[in-house]
C-alpha positions as a Python dict, from the first residue, in 0.01 Angstrom:
ca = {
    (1, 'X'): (0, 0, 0),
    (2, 'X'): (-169, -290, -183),
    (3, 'X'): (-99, -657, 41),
    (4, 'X'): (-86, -876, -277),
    (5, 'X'): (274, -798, -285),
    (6, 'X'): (356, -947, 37),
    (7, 'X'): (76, -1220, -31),
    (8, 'X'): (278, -1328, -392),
    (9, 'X'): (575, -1327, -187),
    (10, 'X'): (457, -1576, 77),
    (11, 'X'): (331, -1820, -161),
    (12, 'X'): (670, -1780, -353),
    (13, 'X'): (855, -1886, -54),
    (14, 'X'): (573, -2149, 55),
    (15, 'X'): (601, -2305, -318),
    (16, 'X'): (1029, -2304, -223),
    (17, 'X'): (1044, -2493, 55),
    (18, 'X'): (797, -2742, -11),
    (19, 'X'): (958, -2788, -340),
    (20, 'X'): (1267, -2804, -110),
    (21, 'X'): (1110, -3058, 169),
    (22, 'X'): (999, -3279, -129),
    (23, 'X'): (1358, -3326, -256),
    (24, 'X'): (1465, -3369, 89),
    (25, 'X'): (1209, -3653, 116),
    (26, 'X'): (1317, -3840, -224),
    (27, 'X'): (1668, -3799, -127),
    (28, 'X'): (1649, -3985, 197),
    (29, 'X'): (1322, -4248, 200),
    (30, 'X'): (1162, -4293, 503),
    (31, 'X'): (1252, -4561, 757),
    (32, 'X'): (981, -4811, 619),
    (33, 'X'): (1013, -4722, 232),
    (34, 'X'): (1090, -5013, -15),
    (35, 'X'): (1417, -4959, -132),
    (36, 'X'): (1572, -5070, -495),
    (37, 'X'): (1897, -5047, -634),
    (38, 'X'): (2084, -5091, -937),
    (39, 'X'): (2463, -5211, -889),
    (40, 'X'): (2721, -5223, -1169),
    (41, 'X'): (3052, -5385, -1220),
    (42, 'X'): (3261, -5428, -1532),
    (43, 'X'): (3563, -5659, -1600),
    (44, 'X'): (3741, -5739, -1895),
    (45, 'X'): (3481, -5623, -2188),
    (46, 'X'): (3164, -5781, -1959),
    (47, 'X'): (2981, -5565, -1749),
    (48, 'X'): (2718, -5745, -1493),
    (49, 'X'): (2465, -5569, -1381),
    (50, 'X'): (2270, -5677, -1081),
    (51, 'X'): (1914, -5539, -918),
    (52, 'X'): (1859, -5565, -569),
    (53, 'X'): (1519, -5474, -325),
    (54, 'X'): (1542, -5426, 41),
    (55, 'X'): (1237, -5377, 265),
    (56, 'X'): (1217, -5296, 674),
    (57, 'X'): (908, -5531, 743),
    (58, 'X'): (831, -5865, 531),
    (59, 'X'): (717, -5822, 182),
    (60, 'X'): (606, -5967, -111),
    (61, 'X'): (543, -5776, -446),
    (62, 'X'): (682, -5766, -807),
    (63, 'X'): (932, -5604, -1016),
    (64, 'X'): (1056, -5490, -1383),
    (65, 'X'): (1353, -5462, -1526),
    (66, 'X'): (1450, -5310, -1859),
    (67, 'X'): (1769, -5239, -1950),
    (68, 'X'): (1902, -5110, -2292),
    (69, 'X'): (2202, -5115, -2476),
    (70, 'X'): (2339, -4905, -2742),
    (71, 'X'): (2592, -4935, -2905),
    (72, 'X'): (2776, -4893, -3317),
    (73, 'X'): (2590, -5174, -3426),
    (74, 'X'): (2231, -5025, -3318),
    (75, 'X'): (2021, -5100, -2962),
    (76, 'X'): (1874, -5373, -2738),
    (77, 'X'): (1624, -5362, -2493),
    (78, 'X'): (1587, -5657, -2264),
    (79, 'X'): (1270, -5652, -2040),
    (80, 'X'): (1240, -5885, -1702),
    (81, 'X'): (1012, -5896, -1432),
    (82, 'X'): (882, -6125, -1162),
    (83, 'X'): (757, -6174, -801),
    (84, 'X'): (963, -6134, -488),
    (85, 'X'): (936, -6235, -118),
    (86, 'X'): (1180, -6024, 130),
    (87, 'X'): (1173, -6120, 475),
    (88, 'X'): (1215, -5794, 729),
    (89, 'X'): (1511, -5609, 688),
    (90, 'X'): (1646, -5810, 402),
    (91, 'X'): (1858, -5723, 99),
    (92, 'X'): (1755, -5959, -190),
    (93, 'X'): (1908, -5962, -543),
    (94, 'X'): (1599, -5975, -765),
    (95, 'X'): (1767, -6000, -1135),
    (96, 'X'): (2161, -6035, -1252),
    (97, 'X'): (2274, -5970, -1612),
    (98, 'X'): (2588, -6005, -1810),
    (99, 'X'): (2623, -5829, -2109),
    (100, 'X'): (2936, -5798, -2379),
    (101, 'X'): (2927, -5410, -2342),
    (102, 'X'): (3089, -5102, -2193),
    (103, 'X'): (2907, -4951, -1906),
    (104, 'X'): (2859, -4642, -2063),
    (105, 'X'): (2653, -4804, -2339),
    (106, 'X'): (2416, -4893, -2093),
    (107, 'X'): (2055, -4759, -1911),
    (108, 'X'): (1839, -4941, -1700),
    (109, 'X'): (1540, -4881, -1491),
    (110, 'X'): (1443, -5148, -1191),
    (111, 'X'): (1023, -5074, -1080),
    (112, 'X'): (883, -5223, -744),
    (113, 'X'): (552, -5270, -650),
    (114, 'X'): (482, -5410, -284),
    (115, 'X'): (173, -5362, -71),
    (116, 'X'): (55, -5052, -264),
    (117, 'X'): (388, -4906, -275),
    (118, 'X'): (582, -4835, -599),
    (119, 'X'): (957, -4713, -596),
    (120, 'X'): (1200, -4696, -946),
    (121, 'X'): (1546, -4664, -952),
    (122, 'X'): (1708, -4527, -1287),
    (123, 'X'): (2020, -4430, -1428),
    (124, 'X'): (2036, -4301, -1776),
    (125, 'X'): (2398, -4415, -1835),
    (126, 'X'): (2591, -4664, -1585),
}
């Protein structure tokens, strides 16, 4: 009996859990990872939207910001970026926004860059 059976079946399950460790990996970032997040709140017609960094060790680096809006009356896109200093182990709020929406008419996407390192956070619809 031919081995490439067996062999197509080891790299099969190789493939599956490394595909499997690498989700693991995303889903929990390592200890000294630079962190973003996208917060949303919404109250009375005005949803605020705020985008926050936290790093493990001091850091300095820059970030975007593009959020866009749809809505009846057609689509928005507002783009902001800039430089940010985090001392160790802080949580700093990089960019706030207000906007006359509902929070499903929303998507945004927050990009870090620090010390070689790049991270996004996303979310398609708020």
């Amino acid at each position: 009996m031919s081995a490439i059976p067996y062999t197509v079946a080891a790299l099969v399950i190789t493939g599956t859990t490394c595909a499997a460790g690498l989700a693991t990996l995303q889903a929990h970032p390592a200890p000294d990872a630079l962190v973003c997040e996208l917060h949303l709140s919404e109250h009375r017609g005005t949803v605020t939207l705020t985008a926050e960094a936290q790093a493990p060790h001091a850091t300095r680096g820059v970030y975007s910001l593009t959020v866009d809006h749809r809505s009846a009356g057609g689509r928005s896109t507002m783009r902001q970026g800039g430089a940010f200093d985090l001392k160790a182990g802080e949580r700093g709020v990089l960019s706030q926004a207000s906007f006359a929406a509902r929070a499903r008419d929303l998507s945004a996407e927050l990009t870090l860059n620090a010390n070689g390192q790049s991270t996004t956070c996303s979310a398609l619809t708020l």
